[in-house]
TORDRENPA-525992 format. One line per 5 residues: number of its first residue (from 1); their letters; for each residue x, y, z of N, C-alpha, C. Coordinates in steps of 0.02 Angstrom, whole numbers, padded with zeros to 5 digits. Layout:
# residues N
NUM> A> X,Y,Z,X,Y,Z,X,Y,Z  ...
//
This chain:
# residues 236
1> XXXXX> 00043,-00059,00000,00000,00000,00000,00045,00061,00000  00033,00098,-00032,00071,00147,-00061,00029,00218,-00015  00084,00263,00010,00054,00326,00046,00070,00375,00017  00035,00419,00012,00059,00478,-00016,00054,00546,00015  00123,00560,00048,00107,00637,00058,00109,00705,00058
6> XXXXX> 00059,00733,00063,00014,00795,00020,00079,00850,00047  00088,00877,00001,00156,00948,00009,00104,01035,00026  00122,01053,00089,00103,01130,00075,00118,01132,00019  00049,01194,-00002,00029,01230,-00037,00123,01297,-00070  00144,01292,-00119,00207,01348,-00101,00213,01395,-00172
11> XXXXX> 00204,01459,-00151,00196,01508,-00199,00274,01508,-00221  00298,01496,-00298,00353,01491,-00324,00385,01561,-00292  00458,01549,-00302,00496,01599,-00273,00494,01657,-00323  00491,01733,-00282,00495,01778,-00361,00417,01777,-00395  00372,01751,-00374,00306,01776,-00422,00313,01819,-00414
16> XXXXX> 00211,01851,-00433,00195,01907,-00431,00185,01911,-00363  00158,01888,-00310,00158,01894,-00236,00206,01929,-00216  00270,01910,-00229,00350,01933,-00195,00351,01993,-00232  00335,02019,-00273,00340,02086,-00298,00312,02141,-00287  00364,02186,-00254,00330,02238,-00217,00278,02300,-00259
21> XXXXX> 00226,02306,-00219,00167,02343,-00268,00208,02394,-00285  00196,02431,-00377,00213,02481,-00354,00195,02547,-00346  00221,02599,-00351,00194,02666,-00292,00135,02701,-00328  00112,02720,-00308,00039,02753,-00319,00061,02830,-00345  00059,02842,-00408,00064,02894,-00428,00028,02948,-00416
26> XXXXX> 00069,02991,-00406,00042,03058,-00365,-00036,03098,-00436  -00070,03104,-00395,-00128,03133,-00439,-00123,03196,-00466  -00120,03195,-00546,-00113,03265,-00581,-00145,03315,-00559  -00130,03402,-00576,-00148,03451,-00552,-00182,03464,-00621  -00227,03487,-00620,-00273,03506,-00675,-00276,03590,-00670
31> XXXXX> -00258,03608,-00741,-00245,03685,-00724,-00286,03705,-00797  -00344,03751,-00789,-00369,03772,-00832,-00330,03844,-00865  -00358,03889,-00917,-00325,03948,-00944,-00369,03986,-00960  -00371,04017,-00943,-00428,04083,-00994,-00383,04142,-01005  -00375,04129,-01075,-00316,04187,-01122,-00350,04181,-01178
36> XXXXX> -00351,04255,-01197,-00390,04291,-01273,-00339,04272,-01339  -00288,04274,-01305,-00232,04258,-01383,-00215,04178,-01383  -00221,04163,-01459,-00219,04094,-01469,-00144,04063,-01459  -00087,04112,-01483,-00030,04091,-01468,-00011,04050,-01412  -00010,04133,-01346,00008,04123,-01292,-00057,04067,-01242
41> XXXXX> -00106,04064,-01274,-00138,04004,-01236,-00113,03944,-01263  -00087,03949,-01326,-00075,03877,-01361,00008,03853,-01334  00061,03897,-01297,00120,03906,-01262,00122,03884,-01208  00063,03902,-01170,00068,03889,-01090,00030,03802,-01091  -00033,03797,-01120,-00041,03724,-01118,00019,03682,-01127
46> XXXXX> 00052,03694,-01198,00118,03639,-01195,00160,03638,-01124  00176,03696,-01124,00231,03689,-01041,00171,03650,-00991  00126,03664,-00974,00094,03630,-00934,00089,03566,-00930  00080,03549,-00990,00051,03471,-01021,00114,03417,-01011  00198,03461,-01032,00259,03454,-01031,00274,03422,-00960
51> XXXXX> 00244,03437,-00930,00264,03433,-00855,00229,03378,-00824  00282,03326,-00775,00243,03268,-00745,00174,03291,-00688  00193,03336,-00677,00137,03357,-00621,00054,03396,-00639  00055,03416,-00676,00006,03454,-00706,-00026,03455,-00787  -00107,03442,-00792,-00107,03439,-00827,-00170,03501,-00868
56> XXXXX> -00184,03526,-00932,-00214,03578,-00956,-00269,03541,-00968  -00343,03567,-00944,-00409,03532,-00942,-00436,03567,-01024  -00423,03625,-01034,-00461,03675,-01075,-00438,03751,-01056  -00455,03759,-01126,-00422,03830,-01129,-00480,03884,-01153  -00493,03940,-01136,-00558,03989,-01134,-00544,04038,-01158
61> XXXXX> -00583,04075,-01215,-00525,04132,-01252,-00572,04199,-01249  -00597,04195,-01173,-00643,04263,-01165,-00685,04232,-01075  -00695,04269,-01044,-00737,04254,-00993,-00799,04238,-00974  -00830,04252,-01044,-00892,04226,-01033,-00876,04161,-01037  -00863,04131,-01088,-00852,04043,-01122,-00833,04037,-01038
66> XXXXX> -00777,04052,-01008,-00747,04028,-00952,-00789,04017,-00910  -00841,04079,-00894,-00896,04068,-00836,-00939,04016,-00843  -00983,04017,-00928,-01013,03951,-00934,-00996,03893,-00916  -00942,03874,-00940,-00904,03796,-00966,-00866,03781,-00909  -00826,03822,-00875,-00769,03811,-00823,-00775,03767,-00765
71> XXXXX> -00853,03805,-00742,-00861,03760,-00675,-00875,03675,-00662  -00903,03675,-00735,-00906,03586,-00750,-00841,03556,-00741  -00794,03586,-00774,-00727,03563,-00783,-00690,03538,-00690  -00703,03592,-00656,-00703,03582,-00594,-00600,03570,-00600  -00574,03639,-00629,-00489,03616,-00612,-00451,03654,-00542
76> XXXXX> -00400,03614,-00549,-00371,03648,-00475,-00348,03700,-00470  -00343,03723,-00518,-00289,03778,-00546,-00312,03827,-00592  -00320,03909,-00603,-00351,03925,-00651,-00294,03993,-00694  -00272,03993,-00729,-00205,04047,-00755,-00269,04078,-00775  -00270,04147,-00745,-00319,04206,-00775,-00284,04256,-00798
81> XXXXX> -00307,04289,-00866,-00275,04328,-00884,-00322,04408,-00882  -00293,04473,-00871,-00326,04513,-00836,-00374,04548,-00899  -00319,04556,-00960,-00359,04596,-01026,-00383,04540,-01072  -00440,04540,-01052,-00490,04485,-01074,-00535,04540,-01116  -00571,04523,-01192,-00615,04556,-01221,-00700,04568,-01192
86> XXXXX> -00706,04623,-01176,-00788,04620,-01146,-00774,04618,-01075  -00792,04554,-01033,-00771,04537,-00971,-00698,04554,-00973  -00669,04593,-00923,-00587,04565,-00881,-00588,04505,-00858  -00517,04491,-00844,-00498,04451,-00803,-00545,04443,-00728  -00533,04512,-00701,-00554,04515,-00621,-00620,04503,-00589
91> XXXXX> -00672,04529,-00675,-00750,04540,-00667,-00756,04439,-00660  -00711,04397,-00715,-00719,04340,-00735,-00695,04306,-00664  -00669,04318,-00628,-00642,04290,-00560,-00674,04283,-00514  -00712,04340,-00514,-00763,04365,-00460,-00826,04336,-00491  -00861,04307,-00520,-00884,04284,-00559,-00882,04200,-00546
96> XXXXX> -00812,04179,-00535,-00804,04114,-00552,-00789,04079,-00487  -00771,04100,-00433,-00717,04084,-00366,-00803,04058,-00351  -00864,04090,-00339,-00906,04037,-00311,-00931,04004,-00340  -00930,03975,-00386,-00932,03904,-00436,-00885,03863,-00426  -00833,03875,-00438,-00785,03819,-00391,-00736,03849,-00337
101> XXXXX> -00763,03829,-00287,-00739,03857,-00216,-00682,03839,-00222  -00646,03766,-00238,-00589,03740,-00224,-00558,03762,-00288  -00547,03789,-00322,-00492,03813,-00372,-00460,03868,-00349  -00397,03854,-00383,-00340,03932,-00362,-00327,03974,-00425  -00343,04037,-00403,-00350,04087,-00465,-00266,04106,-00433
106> XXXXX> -00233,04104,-00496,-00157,04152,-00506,-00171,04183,-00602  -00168,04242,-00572,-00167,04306,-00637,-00113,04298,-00658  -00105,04285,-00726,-00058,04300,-00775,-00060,04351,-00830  -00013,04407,-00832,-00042,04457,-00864,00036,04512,-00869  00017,04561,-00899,00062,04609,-00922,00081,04662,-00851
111> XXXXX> 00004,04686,-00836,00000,04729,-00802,00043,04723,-00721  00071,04783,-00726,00120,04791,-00676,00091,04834,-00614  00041,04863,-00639,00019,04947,-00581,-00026,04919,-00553  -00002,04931,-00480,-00034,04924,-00407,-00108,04925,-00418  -00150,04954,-00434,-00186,04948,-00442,-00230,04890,-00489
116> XXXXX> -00225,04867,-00528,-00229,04808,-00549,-00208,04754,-00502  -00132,04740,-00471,-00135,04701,-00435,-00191,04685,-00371  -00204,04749,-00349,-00226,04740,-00284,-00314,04734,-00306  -00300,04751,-00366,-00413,04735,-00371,-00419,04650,-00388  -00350,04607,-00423,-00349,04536,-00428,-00347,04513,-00362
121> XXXXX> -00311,04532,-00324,-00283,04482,-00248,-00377,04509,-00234  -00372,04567,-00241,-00459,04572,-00176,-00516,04535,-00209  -00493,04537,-00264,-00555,04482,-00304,-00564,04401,-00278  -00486,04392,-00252,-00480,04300,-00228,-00405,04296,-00266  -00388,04311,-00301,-00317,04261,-00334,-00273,04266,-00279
126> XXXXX> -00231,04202,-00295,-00195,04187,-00210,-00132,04205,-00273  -00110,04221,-00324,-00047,04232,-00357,-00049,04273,-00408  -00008,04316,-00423,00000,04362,-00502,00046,04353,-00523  00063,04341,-00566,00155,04325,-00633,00133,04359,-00681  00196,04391,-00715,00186,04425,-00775,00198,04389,-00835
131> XXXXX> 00166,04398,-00858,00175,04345,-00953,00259,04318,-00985  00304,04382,-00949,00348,04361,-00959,00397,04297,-00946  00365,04259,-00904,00384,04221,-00853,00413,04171,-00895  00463,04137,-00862,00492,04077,-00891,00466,04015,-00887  00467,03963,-00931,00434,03919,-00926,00455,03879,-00852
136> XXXXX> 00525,03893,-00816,00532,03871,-00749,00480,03886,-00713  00490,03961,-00710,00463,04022,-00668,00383,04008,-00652  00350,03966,-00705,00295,03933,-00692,00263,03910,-00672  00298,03853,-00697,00288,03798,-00674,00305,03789,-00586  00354,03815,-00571,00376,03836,-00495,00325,03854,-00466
141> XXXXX> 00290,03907,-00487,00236,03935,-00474,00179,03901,-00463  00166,03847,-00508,00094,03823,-00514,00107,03781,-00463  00183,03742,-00439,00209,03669,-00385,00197,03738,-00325  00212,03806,-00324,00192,03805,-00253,00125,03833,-00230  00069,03844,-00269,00011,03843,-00271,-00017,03778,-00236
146> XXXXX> 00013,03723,-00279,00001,03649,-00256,00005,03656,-00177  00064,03684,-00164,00090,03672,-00096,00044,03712,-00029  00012,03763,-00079,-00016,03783,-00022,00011,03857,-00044  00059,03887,-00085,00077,03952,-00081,00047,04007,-00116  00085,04068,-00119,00026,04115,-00172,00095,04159,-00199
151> XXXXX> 00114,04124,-00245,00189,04147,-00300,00166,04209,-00328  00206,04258,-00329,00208,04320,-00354,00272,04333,-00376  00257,04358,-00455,00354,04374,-00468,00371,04431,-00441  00419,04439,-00433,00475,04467,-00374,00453,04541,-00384  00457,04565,-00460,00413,04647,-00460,00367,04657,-00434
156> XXXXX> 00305,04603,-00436,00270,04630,-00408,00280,04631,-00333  00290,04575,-00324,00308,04576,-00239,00328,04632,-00204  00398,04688,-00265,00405,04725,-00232,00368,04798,-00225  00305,04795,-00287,00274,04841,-00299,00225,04843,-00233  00215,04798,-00198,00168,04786,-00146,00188,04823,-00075
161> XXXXX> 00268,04797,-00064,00316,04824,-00010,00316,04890,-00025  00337,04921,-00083,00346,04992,-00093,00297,05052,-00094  00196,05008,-00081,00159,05049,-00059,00151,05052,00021  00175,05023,00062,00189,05019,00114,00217,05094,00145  00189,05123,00190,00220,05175,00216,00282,05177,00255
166> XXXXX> 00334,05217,00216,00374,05234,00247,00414,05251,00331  00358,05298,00343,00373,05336,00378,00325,05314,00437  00321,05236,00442,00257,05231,00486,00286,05217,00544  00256,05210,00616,00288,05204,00666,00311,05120,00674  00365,05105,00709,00383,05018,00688,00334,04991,00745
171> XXXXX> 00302,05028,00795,00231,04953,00804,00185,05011,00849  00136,05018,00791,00066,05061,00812,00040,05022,00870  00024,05057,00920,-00025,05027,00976,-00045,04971,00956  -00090,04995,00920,-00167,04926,00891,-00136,04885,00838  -00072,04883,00817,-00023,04839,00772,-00047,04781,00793
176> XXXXX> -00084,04710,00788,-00093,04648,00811,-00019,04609,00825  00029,04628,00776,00088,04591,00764,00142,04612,00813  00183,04534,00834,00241,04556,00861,00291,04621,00808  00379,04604,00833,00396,04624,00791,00428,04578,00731  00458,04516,00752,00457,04467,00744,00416,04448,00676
181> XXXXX> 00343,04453,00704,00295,04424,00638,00272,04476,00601  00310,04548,00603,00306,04599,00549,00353,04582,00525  00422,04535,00519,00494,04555,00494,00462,04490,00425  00426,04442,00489,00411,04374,00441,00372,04395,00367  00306,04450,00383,00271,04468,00350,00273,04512,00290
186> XXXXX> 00339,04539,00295,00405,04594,00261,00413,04535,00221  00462,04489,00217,00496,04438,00201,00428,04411,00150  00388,04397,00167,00321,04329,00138,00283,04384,00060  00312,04458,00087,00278,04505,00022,00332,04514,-00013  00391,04524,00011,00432,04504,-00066,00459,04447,-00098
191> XXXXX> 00409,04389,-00082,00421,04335,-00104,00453,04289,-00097  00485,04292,-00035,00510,04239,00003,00457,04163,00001  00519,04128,-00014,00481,04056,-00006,00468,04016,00066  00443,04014,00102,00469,03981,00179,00512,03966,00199  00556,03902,00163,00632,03907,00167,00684,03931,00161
196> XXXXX> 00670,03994,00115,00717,04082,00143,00705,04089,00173  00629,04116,00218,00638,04177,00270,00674,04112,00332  00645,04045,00325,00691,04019,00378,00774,04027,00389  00798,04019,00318,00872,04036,00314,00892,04121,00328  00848,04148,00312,00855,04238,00317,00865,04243,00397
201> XXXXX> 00798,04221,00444,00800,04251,00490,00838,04186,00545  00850,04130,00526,00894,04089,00550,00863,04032,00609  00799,04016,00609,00739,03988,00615,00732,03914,00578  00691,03881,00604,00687,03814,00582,00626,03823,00531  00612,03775,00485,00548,03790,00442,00478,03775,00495
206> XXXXX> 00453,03764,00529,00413,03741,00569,00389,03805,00617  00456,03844,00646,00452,03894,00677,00411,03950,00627  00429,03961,00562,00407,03982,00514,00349,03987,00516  00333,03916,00485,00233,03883,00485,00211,03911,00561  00238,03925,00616,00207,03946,00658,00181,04036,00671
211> XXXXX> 00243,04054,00659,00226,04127,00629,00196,04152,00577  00196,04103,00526,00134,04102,00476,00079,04110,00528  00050,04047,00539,00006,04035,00562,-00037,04077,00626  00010,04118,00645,-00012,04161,00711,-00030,04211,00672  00007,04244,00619,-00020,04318,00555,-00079,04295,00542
216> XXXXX> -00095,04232,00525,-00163,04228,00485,-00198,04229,00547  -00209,04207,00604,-00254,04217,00648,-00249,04281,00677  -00205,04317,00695,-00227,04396,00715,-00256,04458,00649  -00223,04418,00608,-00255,04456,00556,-00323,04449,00508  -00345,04389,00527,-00408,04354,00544,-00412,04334,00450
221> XXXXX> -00342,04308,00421,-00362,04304,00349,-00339,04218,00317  -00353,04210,00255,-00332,04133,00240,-00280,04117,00227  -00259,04160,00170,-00192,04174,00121,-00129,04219,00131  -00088,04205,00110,-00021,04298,00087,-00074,04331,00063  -00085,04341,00015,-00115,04404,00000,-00158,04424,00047
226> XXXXX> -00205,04412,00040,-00244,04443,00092,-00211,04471,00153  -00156,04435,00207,-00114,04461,00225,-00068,04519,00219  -00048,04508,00152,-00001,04583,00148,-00055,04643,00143  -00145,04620,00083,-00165,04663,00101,-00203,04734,00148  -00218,04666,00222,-00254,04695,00263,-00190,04726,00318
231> XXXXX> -00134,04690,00318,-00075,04743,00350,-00049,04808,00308  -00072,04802,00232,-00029,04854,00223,-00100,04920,00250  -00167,04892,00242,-00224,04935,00266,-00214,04984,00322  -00189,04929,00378,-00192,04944,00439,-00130,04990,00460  -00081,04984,00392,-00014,05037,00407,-00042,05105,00399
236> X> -00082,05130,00352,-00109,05188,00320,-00109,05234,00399
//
């Protein structure tokens, strides 16, 4: 009589079992455009599209089309441009921010004068770049949007600091801010990235996020902008 016996069950060495899953690719940024010129909309999609991180949903060549069509699209990201035919840019922003709550308006545009800037930031855009921008300079831009930031090229940044009063006293009574988180707040409007003003003022990045985080609560706001704009208010 013959016995026979039965062998565990044994997954060959090296299958697919033994092979480690692999990584879950990070989820694209969807960045819409509303630009009147066919060129420069047909420029910025490629760089966008170019890039592992982000991708161009549709492109809008006036603000109305944008207001209709946009909010379906539902992107994370929206490059607004300010000289739009009929509608502006700013009317189209204001317009669009409560249709999709979760999108980030950054203005892309020519215009340099304070005034323009400051009617985009009060409209909602958490960023402004000028057209000139490099296809780095962008894209940088759009990764720190991702991150949570509100990129401004460096002119303007400094066009913002330079309406700032001079001659103001360095801490008004009713100033909410240490001095400390005025130096931080100096630093965050000319465009400091977090990990400068940490290297600037010689601070850990964390310490940073904390002095962030204390500006936006005394100053009762979400963003930088809004920030630089309700301190530079309160300098007047």
């Amino acid at each position: 009589m013959t016995s026979e016996t039965s062998m565990p069950d044994r997954k060959p060495p090296g299958g697919p079992a033994d092979s480690p899953s692999p990584p879950t690719p990070a989820p694209m940024t969807m960045v819409a455009i509303v630009e009147d010129d066919p060129r420069t909309s047909t420029i910025l999609s490629e760089w966008i599209n170019a890039s592992i991180n982000f991708r161009c949903t549709n492109t809008y060549c006036d603000g109305e089309s944008a207001v209709q069509h946009l909010p379906a699209r539902k992107p994370d990201i929206v490059l607004m441009d300010i000289n739009l035919p009929k509608m502006n840019g700013v009317e189209c922003l204001r317009r669009l921010r409560p249709q999709v709550p979760a999108a980030q308006f950054v203005m892309l545009t020519v215009y340099e004068d304070v005034e323009h800037i400051y009617d985009a930031l009060s409209a909602g855009a958490v960023g402004y770049l000028l057209k000139r921008s490099s296809p780095e300079e962008l894209l940088g831009a759009l990764n720190y949007v991702r991150s949570g930031g509100s990129p401004m090229t460096t002119v303007i940044a400094r066009k913002i600091v330079q309406t700032f009063p001079t001659n103001a006293a360095p801490a008004a009574a009713e100033d909410p801010l240490s001095a400390r988180e005025r130096q931080v707040l100096d630093l965050v409007a000319r465009g400091y990235f977090y990990k400068e003003i940490a290297s600037e003022l010689g601070v850990s990045l964390n310490t940073v996020h904390t002095f962030i985080r204390r500006i936006y609560e005394k100053l009762h706001v979400r963003s930088r902008t809004e920030a630089i704009i309700k301190y530079k208010q309160q300098a007047k």
